[in-house]
N, C-alpha and C positions, 0 to 999 in steps of 0.2 A: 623353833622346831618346824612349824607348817612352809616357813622358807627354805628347810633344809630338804625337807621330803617335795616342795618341789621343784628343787634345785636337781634333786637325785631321778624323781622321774623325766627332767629333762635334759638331763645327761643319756638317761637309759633311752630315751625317744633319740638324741642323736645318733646313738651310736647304733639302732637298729637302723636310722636313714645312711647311716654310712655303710652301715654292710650291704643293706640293698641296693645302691651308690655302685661299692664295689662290684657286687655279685653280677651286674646289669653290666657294668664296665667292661669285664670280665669275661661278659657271656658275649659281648659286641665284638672284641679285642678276636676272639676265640674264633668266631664267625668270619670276621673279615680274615684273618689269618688263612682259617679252615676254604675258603672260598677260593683264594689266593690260589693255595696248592693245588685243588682242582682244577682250577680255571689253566695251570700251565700244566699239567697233566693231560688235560684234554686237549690242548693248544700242542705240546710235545710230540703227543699221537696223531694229530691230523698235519705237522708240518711234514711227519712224515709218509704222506700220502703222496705218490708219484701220479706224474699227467698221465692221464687217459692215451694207449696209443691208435691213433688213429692209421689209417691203410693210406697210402701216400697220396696227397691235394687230397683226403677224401673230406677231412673237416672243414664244413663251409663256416666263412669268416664275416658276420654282419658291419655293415657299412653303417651309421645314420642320415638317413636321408633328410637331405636339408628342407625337401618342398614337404615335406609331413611333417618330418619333426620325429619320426621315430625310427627305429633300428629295420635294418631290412636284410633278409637274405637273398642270395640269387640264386636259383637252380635250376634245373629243367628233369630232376630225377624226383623220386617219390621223397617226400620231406620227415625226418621222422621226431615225434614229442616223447620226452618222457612226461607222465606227470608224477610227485611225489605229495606226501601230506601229510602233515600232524607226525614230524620225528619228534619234536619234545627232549631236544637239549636242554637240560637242566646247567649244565657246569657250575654245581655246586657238589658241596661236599658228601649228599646223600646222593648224588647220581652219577657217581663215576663209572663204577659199571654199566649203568642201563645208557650210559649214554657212549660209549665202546662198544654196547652192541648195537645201536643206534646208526652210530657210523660207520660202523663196518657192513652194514644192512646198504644205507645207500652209497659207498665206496662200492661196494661188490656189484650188484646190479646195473651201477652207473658205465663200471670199467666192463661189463661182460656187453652189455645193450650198446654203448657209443651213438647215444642219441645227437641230433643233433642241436635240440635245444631241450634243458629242465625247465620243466614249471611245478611249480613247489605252492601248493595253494595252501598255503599260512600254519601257523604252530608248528613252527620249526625248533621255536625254545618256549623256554619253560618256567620262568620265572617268581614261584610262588612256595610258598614253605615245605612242599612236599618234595623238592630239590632241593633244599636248604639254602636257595640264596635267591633274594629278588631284585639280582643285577644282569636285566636283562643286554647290558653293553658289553657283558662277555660271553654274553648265551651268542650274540649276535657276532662278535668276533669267531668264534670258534667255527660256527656256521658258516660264516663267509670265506675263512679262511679254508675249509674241507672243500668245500666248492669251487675254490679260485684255483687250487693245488690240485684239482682232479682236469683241470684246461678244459672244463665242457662250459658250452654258453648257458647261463639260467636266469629267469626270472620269477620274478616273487607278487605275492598277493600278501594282505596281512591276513591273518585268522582272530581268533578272540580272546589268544592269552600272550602274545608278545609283550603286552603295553598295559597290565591289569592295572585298577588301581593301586595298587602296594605296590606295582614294581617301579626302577630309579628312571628309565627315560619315558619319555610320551613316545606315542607315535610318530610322529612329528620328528622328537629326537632321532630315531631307530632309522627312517627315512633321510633324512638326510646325512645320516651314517651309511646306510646301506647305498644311495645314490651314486655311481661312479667309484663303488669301492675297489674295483679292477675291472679290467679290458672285457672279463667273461659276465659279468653283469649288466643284465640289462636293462635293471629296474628300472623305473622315469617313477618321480613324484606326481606329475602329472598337472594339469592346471589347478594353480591357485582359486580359482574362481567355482571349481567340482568338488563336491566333501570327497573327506578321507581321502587316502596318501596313497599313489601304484595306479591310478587309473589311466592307462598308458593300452598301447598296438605293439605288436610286431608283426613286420608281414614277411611275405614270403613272394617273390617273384621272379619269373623266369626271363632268361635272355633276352626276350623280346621288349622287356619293361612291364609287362602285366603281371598284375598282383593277384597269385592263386589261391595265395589264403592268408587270412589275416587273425592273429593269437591276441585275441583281447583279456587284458586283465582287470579286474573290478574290486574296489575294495568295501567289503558284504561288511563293515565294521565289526563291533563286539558288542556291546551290550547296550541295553534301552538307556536312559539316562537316572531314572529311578533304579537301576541296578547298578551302579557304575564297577560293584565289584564283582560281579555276576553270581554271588550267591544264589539270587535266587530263578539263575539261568532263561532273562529275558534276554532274549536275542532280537539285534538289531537287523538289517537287513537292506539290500542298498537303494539308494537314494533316487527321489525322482530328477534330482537337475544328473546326476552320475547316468540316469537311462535316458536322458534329451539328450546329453553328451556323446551316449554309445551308438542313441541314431546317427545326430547330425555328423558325427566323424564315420560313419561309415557310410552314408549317404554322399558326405563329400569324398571319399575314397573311391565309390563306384562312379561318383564323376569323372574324375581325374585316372581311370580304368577306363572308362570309354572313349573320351580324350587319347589317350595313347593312342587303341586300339585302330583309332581312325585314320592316327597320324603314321602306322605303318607304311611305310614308301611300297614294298612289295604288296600288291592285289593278292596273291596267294598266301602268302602269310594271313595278310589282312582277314579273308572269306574263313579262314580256318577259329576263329573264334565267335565262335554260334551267340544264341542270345544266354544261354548258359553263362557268358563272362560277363554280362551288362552287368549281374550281382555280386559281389566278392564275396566268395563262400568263407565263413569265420567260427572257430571255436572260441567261446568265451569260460573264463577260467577265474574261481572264486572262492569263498571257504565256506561260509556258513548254506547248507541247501534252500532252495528254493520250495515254497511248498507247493511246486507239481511233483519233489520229489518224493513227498507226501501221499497225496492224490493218487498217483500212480501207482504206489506200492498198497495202499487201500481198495483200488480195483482189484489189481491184480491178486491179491490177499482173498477179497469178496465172491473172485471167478473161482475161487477153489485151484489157485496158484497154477491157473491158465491165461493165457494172450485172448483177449477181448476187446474190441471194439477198437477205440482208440487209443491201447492203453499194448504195448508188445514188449513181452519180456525177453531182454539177450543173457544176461548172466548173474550171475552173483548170491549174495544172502542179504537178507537182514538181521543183523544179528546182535543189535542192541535189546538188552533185556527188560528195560523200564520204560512203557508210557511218556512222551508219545512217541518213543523210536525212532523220528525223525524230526530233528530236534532243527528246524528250522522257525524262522521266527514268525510270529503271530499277527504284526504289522503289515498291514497290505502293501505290496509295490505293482508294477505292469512289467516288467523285464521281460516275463513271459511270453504277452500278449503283446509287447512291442518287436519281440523275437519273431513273431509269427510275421507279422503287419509287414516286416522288411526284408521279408525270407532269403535272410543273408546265413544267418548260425544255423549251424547244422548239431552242433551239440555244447551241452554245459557240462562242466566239471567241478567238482566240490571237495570238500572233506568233512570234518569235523567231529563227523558219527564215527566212532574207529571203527569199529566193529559191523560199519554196515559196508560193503563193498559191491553193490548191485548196481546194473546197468537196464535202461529200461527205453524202448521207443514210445515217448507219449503225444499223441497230437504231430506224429510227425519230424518231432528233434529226439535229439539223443540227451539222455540224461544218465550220467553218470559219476559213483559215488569212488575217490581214490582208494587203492590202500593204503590203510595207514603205515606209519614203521613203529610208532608207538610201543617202548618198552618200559615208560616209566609212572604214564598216567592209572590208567585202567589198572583194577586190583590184581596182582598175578600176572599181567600180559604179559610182562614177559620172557615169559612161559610157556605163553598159546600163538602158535601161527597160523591159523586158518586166514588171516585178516592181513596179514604182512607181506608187501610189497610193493609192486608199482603197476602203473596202468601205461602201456604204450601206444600210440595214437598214430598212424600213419598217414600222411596227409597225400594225395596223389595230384600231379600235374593238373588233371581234369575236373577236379572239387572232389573228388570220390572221395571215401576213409574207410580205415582199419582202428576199432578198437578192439584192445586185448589187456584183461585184466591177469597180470604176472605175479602169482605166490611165490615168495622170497625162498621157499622151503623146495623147490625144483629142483632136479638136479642139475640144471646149468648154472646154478647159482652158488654150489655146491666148493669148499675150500678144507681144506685142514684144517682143526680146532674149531670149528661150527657150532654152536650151541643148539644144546639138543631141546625140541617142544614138544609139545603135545597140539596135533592138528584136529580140535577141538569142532565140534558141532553146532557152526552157527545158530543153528535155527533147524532142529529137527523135523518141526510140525509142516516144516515148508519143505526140504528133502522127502520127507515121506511122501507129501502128497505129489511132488515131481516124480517120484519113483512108480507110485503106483499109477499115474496119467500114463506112461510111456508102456 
């Protein structure tokens, strides 16, 4: 009898591991299946995305320059950047919608603007159970392939959720996927010898062989290493040999600028570049903020949401709702204070905050935050467009610039079947007090 009763409960014990066997099998089966469908649903919708048309020769075509080692334009007209940030393609199966309006956000803006180069500073996809699927190698296809089918040139930074722990490739994998994935990318992995992946130039130079600006990209990683899965949102932030790196290549860039400069055969050419070009003026472009971008919104906050000392406000909100709203990481670097020392950058660019889209002169640089296109992270976003867009950057022959932060909700943005929002109140307490300063 006591053999038979536990014979019987370990019958009944198997046949509950085989249901949950099943059930687990079943729910896997379901998922890659469910994932499958999405992924060529969203691949369906961006093959049919047509090239951008440009106005005839007007799209400039980068060469890679062999004595650098990185992609270079030629021009002698004003150069124009888009920047993009935090779309958050999911291509799974809970984000098909949010991720059609995702793309149709930056298809639209991209084919109205005809920039001439994207830079997209990280969280492009989305890889984590809130999309339902943590394969970010189709998040990354789908992305590359919208991008490649619009013929506009872009480059990439990574952000903090491409490569989470739970998702299928590293960074590393995602990089050398993304590296050379067509003619219009112009990602570089960068030296082996500098952390993290994208730390790479593009420059910009005019006929003459002088380099007027130079687009540096930096990769701000993702998380501390006691968070690797960033629960509990420590941010990493970029590296001191990545900022030896950013001097000494731009240090040897203004070399190889003054060098030319000299080697001009015509004297009048020659006189015409003042001491103005001994420096290469450069924006550097990354995802997680810097904490002057901190700093400076804490001035400016402290002034009663006035321009003060060192500290000048050009645009925007802040308009993340929880402590510390600028969610940059807590680990000291110099990037800042090595920016100052080589007064080559004239401004940084970010993302990560969605909802903050502010631009600020502090100490002299530009600091500003992209708009997001974010329709699937943030609860409700999207819903809400106050924060949705892109920032366009104008670069001019003489180092000058133009920033302009661009609300997707514009009318020149404007199409048949548009999804309608609510253009929500980032930050009242800071509106108000603007309203009544003026």
């Amino acid at each position: 009898m006591v053999k038979k009763k536990k014979k019987k409960k370990k019958n009944i014990f198997l046949r509950i591991l085989f249901w949950i066997i099943g059930i687990i099998v079943c729910l896997v089966l379901f998922l890659l299946i469910a994932n499958a469908i999405s992924t060529i649903r969203d691949l369906n919708y961006v093959d049919k995305i047509k090239p951008v048309e440009y106005d005839t020769k007007a799209q400039l075509i980068p060469l890679l320059d062999e004595e650098t080692g990185f992609y270079t334009f030629t021009t002698n007209r004003q150069f124009k950047i888009m920047q993009l940030t935090d779309i958050h393609i999911g291509a799974g199966f809970l984000s098909v919608k949010n991720d059609k309006q995702a793309i149709k956000a930056v298809e639209t803006m991209v084919r109205r603007e005809k920039p001439d180069l994207v830079v997209v500073t990280g969280d492009a996809f989305f890889p984590v159970p809130q999309s339902g699927t943590f394969n970010n190698s189709h998040e990354l296809r789908v992305f590359a392939t919208m991008m490649n089918n619009l013929g506009v040139y872009w480059a990439y930074t990574f952000g903090n959720h491409e490569y989470q722990g739970f998702s299928f490739l590293s960074e590393a994998k995602l990089a050398e996927k993304l590296e050379g994935c067509s003619e219009y990318c112009l990602f570089q992995r960068g030296s082996e010898k500098v952390s993290g992946e994208g730390n790479y130039i593009i420059n910009v130079k005019n006929t003459d062989g002088v380099i007027t600006r130079s687009v540096v990209c930096l990769d701000s990683h993702a998380y501390m290493p006691e968070d690797k899965l960033g629960l509990d949102e420590k941010y990493d932030n970029i590296h001191s040999d990545q900022i030896e790196w950013y001097r000494n290549t731009l240090n040897s860039l203004d070399e190889s600028n003054r060098h030319t400069i000299a080697s001009l055969q015509d004297g009048a050419k020659r006189s015409k570049y003042t001491n103005d070009f001994s420096i290469i003026k450069s924006f550097v472009f990354f995802h997680i903020p810097l904490k002057e971008y901190r700093t400076a919104w804490n001035n400016y906050k402290a002034n009663h949401y006035r321009s003060k000392g060192d500290t000048t406000y050009i645009y925007g909100y802040m308009g993340e709702k929880k402590p510390p709203y600028i969610y940059c990481s807590e680990k000291d670097e110099n990037l800042f204070e090595t920016a100052q020392a080589l007064g080559s950058t004239q401004g940084f660019f970010c993302g990560h905050d969605h909802t903050n889209n502010f631009s600020f002169v502090y100490k002299g640089i530009r600091l500003t935050y992209g708009y997001s296109i974010d329709s699937l992270v943030y609860k409700n976003i999207k819903n809400l467009g106050s924060q949705r867009g892109c920032t366009l950057i104008y670069s001019m022959p003489n180092g000058k610039f133009r920033i302009i932060g661009e609300n997707y909700y514009q009318k020149k943005y404007d199409f048949e079947g548009k999804e309608k929002v609510t253009m929500q109140h980032l930050n009242a307490e800071q509106e108000k007090a603007q309203k009544n300063g003026k």
